[in-house]
Structures are given as C-alpha cells and as structure tokens.
N, C-alpha and C positions, 0 to 999 in steps of 0.2 A: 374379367379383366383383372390382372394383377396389379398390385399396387407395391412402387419397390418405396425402399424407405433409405435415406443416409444414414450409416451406421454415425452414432454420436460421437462428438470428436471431445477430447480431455480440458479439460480446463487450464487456459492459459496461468502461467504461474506469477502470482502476483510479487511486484517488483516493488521494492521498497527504498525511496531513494536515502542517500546515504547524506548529503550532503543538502546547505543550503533549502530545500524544498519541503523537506519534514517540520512536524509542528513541535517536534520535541527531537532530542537525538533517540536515535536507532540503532540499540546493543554496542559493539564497541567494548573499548577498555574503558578504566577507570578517568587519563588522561584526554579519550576523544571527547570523554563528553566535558571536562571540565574546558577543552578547547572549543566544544560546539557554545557552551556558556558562556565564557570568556567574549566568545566575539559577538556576542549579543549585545553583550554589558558596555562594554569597550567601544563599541558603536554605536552609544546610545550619550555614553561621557562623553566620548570624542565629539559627538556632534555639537554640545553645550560650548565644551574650550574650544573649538576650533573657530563656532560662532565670535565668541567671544573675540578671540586674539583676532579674527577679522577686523570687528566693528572698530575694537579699540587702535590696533595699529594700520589698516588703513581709511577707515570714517572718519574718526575724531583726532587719530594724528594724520597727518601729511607725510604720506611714505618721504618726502623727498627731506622729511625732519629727522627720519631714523637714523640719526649717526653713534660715534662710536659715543660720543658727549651724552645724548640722550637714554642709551642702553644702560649706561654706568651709572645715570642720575634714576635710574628706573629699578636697575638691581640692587641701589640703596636699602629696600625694601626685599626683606625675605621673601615676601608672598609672593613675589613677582619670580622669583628662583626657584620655586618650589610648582609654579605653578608652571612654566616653562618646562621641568623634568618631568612632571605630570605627561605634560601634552609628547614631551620627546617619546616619553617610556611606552605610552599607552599606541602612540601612531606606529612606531618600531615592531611592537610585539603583535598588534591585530596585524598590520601589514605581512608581517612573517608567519602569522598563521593563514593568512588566506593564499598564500606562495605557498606554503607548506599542505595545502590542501590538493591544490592546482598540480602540484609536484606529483602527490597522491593520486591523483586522478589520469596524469597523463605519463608518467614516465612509470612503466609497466616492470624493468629489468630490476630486482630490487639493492643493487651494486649502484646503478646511475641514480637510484633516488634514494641511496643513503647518502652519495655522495653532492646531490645538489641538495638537500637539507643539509648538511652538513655546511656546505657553502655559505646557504643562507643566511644559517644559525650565525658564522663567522663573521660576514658583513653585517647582521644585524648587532652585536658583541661591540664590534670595531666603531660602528657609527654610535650606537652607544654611549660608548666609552671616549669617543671623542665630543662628543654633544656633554655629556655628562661634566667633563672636565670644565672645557667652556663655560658653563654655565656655571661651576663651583668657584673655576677659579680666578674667573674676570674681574680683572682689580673697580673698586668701585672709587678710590680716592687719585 
C-alpha cells in the first residue's frame, strides 16, 4: 500500500504592523518614529490637562459661571495662559497626527494624500493660530 504525502507548503510571510499595534516603531524615517513617539507622550500629557481643565472648569466651577468676566479674572495669571496653549498646542498636533496616519493608511493615490495632509496641516496652522491669538491677546483689564 502506498503512502502519498502533501508536498510542504512555504511559510506564510510574517506581517509586521506598521502602526498603532507594535511595541515599539518599525523602521520607517527618522520623522515616523519621532511621530510614533510624539503620540505616546502627548497622550499621556494630554490626559493629565485634559483631566484637569475638566475638574476645574466643570466640577469646582459652574459651567453656567464661565463668562467673559471670569475668563479675564482667570487670565490675570500667566500660568493659566500658558497652560491653555499647552492643552491648544499638544490636542492640535496628536489630533493631526493621528489624521495624518488615517490619511496614510487609507488614501493610496500619493497626489490625494499629499493633498489632504496638506489640508490638514493648513487647518491645524489656521486653528492654531486663531486659539493662539485669543489666548495672547485677551485683554484682562
């Protein structure tokens, strides 16, 4: 009685994910990895100020106290200005990199995904620089 055998099949080709799922970044430029780092770090700040600007403006103040009176007696204090463009700058920039990955990942033609990075980059620029303003140049007296 003969015995047949399966001829042996190749070994599946191991897939290494690029985004999100690795425990570290995976080759890449010099820029992906300081973005795969960036949004580690950034997500870990964010989480403290975000806490934060919760407890403080809706726990211990009364959302329905935040006027323009209160903002102005608020911004009297530097920390409060700085810690504002903190939270602007750092929600703006992870937000844009994780859109700027998403972009990466699904818009294939590389004409369409210079041009919505491009986009991006512009309204993240524009809000910015309109938040940034506000916050410098809101009279306090």
């Amino acid at each position: 009685m003969a015995t047949t055998t399966e001829p042996s099949r190749p070994a599946a080709p191991r897939v290494v994910a690029q985004y999100g799922a690795s425990a570290r970044p995976v080759g890449g430029t010099a820029f992906e990895t300081f973005s795969w780092y960036f949004f580690r770090w950034s997500g870990v700040v964010l989480l403290f100020l975000v806490i934060i600007h919760l407890i403080l403006m809706h726990v211990v103040t009364d959302v329905s106290m935040t006027t323009y009176t209160f903002v102005q007696h608020r911004y009297q204090n530097p920390f409060w200005r700085v810690y504002d463009l903190v939270l602007l700058t750092l929600a703006l920039l992870h937000g844009l990199n994780g859109l700027r990955i998403i972009a990466d990942d699904y818009i294939h033609t590389r004409g369409w995904r210079v041009f919505a990075q491009s986009v991006l980059g512009l309204t993240v620029v524009t809000f910015w620089l309109m938040g940034t303003l506000t916050i410098v140049m809101f009279p306090t007296k």
